[in-house]
N, C-alpha and C positions, 0 to 999 in steps of 0.2 A: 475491145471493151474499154471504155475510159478510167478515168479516176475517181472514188467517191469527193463524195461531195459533203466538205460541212462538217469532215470530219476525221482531222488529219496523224496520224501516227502519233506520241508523246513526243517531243526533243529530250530525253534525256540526258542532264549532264556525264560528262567524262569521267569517269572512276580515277578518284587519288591514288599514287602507288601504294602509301600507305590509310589505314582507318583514321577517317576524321569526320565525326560527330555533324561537321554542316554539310560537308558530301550527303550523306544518310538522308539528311532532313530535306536538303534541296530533293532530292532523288525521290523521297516518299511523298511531297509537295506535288512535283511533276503528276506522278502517279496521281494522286488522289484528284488531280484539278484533270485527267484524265478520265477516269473511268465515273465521274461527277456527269462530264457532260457523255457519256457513250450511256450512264443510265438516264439522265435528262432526253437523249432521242429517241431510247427504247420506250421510254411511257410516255411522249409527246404523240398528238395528235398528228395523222398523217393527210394528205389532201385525199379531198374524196367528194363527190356532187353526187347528188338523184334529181332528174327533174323529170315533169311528165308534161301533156299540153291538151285545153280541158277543150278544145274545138275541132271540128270536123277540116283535116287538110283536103285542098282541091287540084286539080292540074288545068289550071286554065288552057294551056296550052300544048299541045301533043308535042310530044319530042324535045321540050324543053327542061334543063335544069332548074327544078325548085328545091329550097331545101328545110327541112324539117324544122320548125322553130318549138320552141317551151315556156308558156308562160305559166308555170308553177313550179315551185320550190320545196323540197321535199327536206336536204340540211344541205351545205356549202362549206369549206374549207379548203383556201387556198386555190378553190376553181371558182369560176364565176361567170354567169350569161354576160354581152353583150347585147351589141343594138346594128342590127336585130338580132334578136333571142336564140338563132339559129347559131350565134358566134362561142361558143365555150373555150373562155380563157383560161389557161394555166399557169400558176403563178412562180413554179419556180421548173428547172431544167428534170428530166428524169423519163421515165418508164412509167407509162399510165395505160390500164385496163378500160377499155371504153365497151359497153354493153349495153342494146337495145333491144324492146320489143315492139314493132308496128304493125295496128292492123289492118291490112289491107283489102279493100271489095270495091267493089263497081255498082253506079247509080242507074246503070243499063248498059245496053248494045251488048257485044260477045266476049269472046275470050280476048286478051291485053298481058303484054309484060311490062312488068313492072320492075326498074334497074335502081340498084341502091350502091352507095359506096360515100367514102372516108374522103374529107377534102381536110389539110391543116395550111393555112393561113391563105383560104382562096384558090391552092394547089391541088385539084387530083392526086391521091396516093397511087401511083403506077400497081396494076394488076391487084384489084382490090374490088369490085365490082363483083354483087350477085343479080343474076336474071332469075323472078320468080314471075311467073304465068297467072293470072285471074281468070277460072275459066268463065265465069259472068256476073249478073247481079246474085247476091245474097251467098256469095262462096269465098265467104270472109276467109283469109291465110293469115299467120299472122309470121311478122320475118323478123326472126330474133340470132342473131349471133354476136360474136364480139373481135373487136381489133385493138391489138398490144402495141403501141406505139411508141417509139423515144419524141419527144417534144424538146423543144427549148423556153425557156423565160421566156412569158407574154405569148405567147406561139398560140394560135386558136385552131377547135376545132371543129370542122361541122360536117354533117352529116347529109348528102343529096340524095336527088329522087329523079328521076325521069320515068312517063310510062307511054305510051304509042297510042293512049285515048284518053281524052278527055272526062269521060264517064268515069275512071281512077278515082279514087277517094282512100285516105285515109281518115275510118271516122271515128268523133266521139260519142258512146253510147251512154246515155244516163244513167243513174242505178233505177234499180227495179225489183221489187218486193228484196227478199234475202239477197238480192245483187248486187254489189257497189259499182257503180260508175266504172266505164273502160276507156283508157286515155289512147287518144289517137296516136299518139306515141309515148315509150318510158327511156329514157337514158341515164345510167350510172356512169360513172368517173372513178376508179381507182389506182391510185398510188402503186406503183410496182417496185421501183426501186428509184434510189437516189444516184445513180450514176449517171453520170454528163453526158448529152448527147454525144451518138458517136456515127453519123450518116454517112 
């Protein structure tokens, strides 16, 4: 486990052998310019993204890496898309909660798997990978789970696909009567903790 971060112990001065009035004052100084910033981080804003993406994803290509992109903005702090939108940067070092839901179906032909998993800056995250099955058209799944990750400063993350057919789709569905609109995918971002990478 590393070190926290941004927020380090008091230095307290050295206690006089005997009682003296600027000892006290240095000492309650320390203290107060202390616990000043440890409540300033407890009601500071923590990083945290929602995005979703308002268009139907395709797999042009069978057996090929695509990855997930977002063009909507739901609120942002301290995380923020790249180019392409598929890139989710984070802004400073720590423990972030990453959570998505996609829904997945096929434009025809049979049953297809469909492989998802975590890549941070371009890299595969080793043993990270779910296979989920489409048994055909209109047998929409939808594939929601989450990965708790240590990142560093700048560090991106994103999000791949590969499926064995082309007929694959990740889609978006309109709203309709009482329905609101269904995004071909939704990703959240949250903050875990502020400890340093430690890989």
């Amino acid at each position: 486990m590393g070190a926290p971060r941004g927020l380090a112990p008091p230095n307290l001065p050295v206690a006089a052998e005997t009682y003296e009035r600027r000892y006290q004052d240095q000492f309650a100084n320390v203290l107060r310019l202390y616990f000043a910033a440890v409540s300033n981080r407890l009601t500071s804003p923590t990083a945290h993204a929602s995005y979703y993406d308002t268009t139907t994803q395709t797999n042009p290509v069978a057996d090929t890496v695509n990855l997930f992109t977002f063009n909507s903005v739901v609120t942002e702090f301290q995380v923020s898309r790249g180019v392409p939108t598929s890139k989710i940067y984070l802004a400073d070092t720590g423990v972030y909660n990453f959570q998505f839901s996609a829904q997945l179906d096929k434009a025809g032909g049979s049953a297809s798997a469909v492989y998802i998993w975590p890549r941070i800056n371009g890299v595969n995250l080793p043993d990270s990978a779910t296979k989920i099955v489409i048994d055909g058209p209109n047998n929409e799944i939808v594939a929601a789970w989450n990965f708790v990750l240590v990142v560093e400063a700048n560090d991106y993350f994103e999000l791949a696909w590969q499926a064995t057919d082309t007929n694959v789709i990740i889609p978006y569905v309109a709203a309709s009567g009482n329905i609101p609109a269904i995004p071909s995918i939704i990703l959240t971002v949250d903050w875990v903790s502020n400890y340093a990478a430690n890989r």
